[in-house]
Biopython code that builds the backbone (N, CA, C, O; Angstrom):
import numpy as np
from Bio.PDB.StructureBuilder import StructureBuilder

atoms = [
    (1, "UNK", "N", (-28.015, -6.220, -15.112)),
    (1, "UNK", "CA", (-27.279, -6.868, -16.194)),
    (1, "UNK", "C", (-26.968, -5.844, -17.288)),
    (1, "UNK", "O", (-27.857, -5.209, -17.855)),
    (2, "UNK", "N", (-25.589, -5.705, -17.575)),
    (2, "UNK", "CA", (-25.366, -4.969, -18.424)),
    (2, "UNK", "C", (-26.216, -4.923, -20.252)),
    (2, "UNK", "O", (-26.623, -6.084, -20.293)),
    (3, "UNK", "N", (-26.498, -4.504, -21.142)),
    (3, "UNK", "CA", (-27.151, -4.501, -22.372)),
    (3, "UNK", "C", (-26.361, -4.374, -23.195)),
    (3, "UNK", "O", (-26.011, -5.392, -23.794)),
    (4, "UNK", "N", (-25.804, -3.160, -23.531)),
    (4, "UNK", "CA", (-25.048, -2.964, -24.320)),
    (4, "UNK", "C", (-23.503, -4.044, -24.379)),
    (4, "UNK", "O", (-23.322, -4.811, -23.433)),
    (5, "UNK", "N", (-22.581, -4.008, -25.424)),
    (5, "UNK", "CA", (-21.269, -4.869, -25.853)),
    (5, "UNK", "C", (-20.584, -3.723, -24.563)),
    (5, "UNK", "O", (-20.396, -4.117, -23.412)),
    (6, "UNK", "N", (-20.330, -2.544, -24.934)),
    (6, "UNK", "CA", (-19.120, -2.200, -24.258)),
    (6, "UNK", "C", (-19.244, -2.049, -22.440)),
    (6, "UNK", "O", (-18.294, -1.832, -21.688)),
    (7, "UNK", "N", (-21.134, -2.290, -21.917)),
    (7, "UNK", "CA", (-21.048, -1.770, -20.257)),
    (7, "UNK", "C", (-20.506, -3.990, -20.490)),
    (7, "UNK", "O", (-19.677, -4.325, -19.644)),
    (8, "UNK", "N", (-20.897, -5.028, -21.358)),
    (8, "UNK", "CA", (-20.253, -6.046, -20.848)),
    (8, "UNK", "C", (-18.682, -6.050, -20.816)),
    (8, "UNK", "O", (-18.198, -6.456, -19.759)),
    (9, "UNK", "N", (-17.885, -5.697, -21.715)),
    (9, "UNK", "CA", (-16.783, -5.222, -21.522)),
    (9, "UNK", "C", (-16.683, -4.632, -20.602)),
    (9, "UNK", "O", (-15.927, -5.214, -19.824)),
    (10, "UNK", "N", (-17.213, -3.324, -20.049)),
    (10, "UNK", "CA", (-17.040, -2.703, -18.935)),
    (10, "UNK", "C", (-16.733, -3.758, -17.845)),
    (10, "UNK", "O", (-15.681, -3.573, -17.233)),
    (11, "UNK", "N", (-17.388, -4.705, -17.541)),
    (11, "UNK", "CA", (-17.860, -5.137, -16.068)),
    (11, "UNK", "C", (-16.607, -5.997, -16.344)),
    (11, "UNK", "O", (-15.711, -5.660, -15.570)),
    (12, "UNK", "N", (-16.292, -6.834, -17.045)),
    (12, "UNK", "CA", (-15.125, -7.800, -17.351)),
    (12, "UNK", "C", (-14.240, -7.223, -16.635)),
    (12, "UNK", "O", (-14.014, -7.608, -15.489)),
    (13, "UNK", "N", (-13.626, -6.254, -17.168)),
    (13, "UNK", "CA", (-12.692, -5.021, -17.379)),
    (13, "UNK", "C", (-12.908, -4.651, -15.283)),
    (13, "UNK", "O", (-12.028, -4.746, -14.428)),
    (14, "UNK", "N", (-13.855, -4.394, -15.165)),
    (14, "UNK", "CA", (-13.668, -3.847, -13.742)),
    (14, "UNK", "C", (-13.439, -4.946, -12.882)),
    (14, "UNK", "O", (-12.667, -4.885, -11.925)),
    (15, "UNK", "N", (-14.194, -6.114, -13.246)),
    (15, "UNK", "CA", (-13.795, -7.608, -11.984)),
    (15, "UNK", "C", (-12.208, -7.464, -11.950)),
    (15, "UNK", "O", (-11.595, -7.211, -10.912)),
    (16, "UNK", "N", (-11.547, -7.669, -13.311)),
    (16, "UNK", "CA", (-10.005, -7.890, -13.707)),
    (16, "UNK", "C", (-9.137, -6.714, -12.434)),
    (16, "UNK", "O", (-8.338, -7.065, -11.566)),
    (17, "UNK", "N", (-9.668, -5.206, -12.741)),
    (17, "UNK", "CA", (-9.081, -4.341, -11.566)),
    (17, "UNK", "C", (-9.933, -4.331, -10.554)),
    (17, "UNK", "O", (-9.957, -3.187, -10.100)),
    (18, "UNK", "N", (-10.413, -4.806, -10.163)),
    (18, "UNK", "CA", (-10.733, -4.860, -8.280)),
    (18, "UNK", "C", (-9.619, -6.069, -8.267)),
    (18, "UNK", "O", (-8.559, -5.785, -7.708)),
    (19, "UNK", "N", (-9.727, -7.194, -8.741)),
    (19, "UNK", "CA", (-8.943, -8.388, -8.592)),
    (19, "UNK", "C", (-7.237, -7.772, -7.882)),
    (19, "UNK", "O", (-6.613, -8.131, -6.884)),
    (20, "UNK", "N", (-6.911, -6.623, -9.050)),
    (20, "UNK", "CA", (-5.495, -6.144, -8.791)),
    (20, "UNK", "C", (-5.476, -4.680, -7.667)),
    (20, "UNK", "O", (-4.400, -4.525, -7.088)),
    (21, "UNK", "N", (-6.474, -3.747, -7.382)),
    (21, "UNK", "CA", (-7.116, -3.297, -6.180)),
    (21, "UNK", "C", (-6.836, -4.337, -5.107)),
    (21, "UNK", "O", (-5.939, -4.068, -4.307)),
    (22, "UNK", "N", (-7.359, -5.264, -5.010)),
    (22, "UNK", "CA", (-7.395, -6.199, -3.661)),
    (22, "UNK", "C", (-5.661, -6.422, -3.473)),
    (22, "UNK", "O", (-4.995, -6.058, -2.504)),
    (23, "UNK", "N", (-5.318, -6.917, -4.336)),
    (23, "UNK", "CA", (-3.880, -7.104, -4.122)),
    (23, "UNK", "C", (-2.843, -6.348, -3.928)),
    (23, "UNK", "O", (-1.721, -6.596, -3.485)),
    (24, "UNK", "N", (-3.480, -5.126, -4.417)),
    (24, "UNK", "CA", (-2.321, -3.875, -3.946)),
    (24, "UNK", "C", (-2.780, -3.505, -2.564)),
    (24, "UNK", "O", (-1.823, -3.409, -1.796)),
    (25, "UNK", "N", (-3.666, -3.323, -2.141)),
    (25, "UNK", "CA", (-4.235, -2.627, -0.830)),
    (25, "UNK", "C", (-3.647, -3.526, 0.282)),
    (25, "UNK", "O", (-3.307, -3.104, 1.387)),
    (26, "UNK", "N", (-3.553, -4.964, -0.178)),
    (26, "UNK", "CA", (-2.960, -6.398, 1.078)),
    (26, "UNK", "C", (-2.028, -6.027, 1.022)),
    (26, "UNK", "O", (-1.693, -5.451, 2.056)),
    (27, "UNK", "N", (-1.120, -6.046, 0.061)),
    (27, "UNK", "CA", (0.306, -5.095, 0.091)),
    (27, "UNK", "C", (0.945, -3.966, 0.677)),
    (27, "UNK", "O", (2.109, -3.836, 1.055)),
    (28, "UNK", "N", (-0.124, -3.082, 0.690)),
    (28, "UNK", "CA", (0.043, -1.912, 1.372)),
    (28, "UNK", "C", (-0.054, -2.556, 2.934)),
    (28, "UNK", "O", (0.956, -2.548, 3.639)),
    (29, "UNK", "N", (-1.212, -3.064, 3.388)),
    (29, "UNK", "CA", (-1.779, -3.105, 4.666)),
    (29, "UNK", "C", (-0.378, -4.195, 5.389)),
    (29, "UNK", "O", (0.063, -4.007, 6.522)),
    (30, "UNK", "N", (0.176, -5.396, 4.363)),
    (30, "UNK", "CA", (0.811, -5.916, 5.060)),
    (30, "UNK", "C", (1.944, -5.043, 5.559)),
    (30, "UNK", "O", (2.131, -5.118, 6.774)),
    (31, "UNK", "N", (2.902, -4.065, 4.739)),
    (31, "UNK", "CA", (3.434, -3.448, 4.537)),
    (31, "UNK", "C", (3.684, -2.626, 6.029)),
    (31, "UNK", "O", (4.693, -2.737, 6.725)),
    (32, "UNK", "N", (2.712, -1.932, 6.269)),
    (32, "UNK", "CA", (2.442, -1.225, 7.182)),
    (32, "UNK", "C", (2.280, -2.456, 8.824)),
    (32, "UNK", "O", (2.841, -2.454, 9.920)),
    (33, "UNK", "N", (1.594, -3.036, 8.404)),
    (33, "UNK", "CA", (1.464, -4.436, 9.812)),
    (33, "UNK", "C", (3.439, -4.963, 9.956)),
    (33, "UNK", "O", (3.924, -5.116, 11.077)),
    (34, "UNK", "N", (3.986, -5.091, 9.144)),
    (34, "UNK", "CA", (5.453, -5.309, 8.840)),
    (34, "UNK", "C", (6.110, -4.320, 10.120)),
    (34, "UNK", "O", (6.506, -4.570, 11.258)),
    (35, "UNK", "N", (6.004, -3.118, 9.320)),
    (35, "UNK", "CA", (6.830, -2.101, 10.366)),
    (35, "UNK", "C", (6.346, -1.851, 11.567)),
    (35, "UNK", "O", (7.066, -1.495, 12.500)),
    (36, "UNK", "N", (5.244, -1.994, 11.644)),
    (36, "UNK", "CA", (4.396, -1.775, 13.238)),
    (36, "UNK", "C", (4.856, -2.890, 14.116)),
    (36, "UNK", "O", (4.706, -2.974, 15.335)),
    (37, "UNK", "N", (5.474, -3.783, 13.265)),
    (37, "UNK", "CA", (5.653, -5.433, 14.218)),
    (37, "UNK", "C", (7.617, -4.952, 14.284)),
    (37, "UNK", "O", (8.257, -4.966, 15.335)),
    (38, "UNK", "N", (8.022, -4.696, 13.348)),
    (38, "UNK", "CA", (9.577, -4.039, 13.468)),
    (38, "UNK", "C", (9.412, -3.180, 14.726)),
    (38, "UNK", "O", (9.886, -3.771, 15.697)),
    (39, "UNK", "N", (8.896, -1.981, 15.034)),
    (39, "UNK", "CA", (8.930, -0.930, 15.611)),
    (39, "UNK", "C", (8.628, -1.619, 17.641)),
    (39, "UNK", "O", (9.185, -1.302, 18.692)),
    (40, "UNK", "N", (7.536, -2.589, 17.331)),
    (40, "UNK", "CA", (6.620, -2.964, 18.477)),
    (40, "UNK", "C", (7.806, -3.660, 19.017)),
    (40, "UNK", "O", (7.819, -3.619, 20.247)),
    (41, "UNK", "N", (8.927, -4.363, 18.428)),
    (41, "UNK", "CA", (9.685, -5.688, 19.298)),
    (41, "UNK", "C", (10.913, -4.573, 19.133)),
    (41, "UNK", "O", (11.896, -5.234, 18.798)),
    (42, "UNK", "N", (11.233, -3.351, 19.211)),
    (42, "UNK", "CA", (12.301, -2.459, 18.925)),
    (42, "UNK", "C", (13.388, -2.877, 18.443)),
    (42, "UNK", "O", (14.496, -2.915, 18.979)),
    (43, "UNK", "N", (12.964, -3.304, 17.074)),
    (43, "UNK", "CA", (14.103, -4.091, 16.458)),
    (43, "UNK", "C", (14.414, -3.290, 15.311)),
    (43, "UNK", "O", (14.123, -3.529, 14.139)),
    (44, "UNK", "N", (15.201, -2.055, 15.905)),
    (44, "UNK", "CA", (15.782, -0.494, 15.058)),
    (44, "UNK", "C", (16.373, -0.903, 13.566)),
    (44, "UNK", "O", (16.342, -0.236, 12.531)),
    (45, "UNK", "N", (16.979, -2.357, 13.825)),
    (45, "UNK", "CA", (18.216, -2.385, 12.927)),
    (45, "UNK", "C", (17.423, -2.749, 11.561)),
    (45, "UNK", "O", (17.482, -2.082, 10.528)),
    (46, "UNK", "N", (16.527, -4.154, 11.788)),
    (46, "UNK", "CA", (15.508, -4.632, 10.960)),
    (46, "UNK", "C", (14.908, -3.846, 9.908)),
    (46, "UNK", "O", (14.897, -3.920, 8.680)),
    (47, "UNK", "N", (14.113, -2.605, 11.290)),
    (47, "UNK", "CA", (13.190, -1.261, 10.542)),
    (47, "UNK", "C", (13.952, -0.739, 10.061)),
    (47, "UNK", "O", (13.626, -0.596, 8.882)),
    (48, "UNK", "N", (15.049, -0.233, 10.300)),
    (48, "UNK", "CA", (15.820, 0.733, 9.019)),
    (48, "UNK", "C", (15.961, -0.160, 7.965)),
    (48, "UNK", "O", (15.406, 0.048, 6.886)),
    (49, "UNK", "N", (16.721, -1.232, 8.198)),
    (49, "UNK", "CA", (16.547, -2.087, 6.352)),
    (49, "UNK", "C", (15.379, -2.087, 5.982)),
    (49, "UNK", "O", (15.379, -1.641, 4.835)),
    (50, "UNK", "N", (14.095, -2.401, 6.381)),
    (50, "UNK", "CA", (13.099, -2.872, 5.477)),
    (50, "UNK", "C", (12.374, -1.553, 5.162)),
    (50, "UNK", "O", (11.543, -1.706, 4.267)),
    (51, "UNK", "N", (12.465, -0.098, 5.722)),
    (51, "UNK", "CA", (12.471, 1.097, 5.939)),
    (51, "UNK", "C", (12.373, 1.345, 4.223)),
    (51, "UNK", "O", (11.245, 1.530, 3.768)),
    (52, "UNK", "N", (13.342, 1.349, 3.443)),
    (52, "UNK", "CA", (13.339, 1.989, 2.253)),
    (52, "UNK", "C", (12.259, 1.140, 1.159)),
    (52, "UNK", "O", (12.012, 1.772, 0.133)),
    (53, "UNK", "N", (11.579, -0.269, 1.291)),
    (53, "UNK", "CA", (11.326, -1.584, 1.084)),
    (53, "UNK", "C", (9.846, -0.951, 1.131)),
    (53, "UNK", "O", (9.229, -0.645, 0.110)),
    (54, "UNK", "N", (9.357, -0.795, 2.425)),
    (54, "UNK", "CA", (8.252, 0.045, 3.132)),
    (54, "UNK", "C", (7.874, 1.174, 2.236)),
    (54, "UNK", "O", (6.888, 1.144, 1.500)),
    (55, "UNK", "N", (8.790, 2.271, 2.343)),
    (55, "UNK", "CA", (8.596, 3.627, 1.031)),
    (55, "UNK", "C", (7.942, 3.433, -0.040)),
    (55, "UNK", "O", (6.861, 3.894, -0.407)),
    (56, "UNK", "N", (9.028, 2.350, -0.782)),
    (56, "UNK", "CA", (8.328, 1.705, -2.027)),
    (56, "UNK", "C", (7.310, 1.493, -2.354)),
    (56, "UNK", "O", (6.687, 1.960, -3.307)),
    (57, "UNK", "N", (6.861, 0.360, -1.191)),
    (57, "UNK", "CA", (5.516, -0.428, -1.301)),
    (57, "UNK", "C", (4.475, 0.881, -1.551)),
    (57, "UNK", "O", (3.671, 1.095, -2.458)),
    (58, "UNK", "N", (4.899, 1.793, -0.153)),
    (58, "UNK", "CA", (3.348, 3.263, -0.115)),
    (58, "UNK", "C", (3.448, 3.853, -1.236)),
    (58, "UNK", "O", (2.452, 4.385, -1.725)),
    (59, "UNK", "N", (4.729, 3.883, -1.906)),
    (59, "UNK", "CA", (4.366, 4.679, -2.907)),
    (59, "UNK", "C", (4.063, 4.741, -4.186)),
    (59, "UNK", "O", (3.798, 5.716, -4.889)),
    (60, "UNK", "N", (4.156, 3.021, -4.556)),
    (60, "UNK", "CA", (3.661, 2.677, -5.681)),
    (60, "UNK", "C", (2.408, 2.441, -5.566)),
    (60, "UNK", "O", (1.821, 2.648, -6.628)),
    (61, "UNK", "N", (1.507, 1.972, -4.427)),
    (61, "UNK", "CA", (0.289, 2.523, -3.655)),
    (61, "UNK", "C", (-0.311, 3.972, -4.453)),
    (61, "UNK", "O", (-0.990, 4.177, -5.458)),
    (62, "UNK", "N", (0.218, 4.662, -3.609)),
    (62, "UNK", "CA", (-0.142, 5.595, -3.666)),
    (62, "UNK", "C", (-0.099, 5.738, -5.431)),
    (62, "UNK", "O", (-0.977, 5.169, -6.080)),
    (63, "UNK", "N", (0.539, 6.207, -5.842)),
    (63, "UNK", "CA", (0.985, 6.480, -7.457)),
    (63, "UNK", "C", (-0.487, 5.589, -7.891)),
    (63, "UNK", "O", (-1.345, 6.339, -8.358)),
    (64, "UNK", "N", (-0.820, 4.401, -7.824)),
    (64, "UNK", "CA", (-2.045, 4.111, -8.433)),
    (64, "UNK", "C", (-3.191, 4.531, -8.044)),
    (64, "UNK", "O", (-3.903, 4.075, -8.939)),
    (65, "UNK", "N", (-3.681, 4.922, -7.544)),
    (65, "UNK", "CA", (-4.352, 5.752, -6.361)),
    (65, "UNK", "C", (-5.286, 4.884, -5.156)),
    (65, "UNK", "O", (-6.166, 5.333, -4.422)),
    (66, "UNK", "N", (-4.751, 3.500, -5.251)),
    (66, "UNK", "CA", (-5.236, 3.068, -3.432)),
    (66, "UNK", "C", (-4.903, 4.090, -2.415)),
    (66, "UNK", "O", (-4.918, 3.625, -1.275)),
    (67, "UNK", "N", (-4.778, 4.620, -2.448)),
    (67, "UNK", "CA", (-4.526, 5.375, -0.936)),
    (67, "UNK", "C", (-3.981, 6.955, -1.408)),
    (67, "UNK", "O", (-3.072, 7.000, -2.237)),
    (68, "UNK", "N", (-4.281, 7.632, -1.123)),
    (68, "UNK", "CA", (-3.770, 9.238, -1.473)),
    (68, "UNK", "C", (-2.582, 9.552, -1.409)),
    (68, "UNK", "O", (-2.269, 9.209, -0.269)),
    (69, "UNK", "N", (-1.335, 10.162, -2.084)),
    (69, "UNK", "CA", (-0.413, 10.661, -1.789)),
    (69, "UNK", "C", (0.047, 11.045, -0.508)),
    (69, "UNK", "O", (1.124, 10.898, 0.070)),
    (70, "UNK", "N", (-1.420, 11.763, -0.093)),
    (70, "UNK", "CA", (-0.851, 12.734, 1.262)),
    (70, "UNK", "C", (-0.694, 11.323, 2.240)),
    (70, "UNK", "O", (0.258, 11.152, 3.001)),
    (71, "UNK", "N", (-1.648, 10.505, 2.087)),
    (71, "UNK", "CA", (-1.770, 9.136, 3.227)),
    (71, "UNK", "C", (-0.405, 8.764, 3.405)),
    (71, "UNK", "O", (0.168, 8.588, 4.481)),
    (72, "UNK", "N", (0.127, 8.644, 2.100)),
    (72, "UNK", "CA", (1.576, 7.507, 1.718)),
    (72, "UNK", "C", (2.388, 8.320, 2.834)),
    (72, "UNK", "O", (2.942, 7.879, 3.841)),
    (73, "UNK", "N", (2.301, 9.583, 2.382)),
    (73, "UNK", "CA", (3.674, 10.963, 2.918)),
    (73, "UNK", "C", (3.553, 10.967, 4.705)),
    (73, "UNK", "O", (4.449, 11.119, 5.535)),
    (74, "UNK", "N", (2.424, 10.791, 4.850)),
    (74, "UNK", "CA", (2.303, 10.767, 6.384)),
    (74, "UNK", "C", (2.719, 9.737, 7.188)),
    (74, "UNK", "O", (3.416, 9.791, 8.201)),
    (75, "UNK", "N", (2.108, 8.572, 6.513)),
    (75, "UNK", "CA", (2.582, 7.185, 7.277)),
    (75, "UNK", "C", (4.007, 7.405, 7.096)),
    (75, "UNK", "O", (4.371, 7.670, 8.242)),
    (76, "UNK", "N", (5.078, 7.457, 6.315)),
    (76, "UNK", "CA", (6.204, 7.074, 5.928)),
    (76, "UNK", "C", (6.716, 8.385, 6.982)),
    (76, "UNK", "O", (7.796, 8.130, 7.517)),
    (77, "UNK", "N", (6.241, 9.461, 7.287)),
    (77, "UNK", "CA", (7.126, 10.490, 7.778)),
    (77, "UNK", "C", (6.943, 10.266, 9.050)),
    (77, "UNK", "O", (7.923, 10.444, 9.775)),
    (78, "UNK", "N", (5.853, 9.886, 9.579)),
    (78, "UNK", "CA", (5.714, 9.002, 11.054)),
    (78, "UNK", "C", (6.689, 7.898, 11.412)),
    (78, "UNK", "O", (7.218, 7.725, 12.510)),
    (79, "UNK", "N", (6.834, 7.221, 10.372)),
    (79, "UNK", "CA", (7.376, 5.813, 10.852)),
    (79, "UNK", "C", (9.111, 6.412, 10.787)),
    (79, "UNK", "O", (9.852, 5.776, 11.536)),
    (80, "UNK", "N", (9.589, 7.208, 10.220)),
    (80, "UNK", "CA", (10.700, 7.847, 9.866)),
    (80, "UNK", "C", (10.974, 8.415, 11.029)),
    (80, "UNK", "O", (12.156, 8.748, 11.109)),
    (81, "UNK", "N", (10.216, 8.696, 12.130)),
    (81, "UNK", "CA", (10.588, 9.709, 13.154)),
    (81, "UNK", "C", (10.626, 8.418, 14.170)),
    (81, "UNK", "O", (11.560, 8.452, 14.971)),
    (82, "UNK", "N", (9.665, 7.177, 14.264)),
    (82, "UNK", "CA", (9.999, 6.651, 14.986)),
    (82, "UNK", "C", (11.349, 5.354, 15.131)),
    (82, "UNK", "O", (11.933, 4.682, 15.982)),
    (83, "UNK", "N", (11.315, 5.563, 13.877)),
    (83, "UNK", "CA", (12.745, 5.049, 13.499)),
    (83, "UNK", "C", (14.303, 5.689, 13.890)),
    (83, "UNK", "O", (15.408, 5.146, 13.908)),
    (84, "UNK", "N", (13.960, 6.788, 14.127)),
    (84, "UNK", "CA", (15.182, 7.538, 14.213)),
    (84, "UNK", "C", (15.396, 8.103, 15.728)),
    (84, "UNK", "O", (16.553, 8.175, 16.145)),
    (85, "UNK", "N", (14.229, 8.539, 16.629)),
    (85, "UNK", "CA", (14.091, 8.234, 17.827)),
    (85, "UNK", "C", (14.564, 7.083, 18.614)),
    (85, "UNK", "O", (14.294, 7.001, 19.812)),
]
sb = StructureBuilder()
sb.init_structure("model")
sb.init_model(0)
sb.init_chain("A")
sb.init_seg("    ")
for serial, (resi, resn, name, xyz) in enumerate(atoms, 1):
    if name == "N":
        sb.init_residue(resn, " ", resi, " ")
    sb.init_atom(name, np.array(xyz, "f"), 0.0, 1.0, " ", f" {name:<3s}", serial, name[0])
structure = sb.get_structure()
């Protein structure tokens, strides 16, 4: 149990961002389950539209730091090759 005013603030303060953590990471994960389900039924036309949609999502991800830059750059440059293949 926190003692001090500001570790109770603290803990407030951290429930509030895991709360928005959880919701960005489902975002990401759906994100990624999205294009894997585009790619799996080879539905090229779909994945290129939702393609730039996808970017977004990793990289505002990423930018908060759920997931590393380099993570975002890889998935997206993977899915980019199988898109274009």
């Amino acid at each position: 149990m926190p003692n001090t005013k500001s570790a109770i603030r603290r803990v407030r303060r951290v429930k509030k961002q895991t709360q928005v953590n959880r919701i960005r990471k489902s975002k990401y994960k759906n994100a990624v389950k999205e294009m894997e389900q585009l790619i799996k039924a080879k539905d090229k036309e779909k994945a290129k539209k939702y393609f730039s949609k996808f970017q977004s999502i990793l990289m505002q991800v990423a930018k908060t730091g759920i997931i590393e830059k380099n993570t975002a750059s890889r998935k997206i440059s993977k899915i980019s090759k199988k898109i274009s293949s």
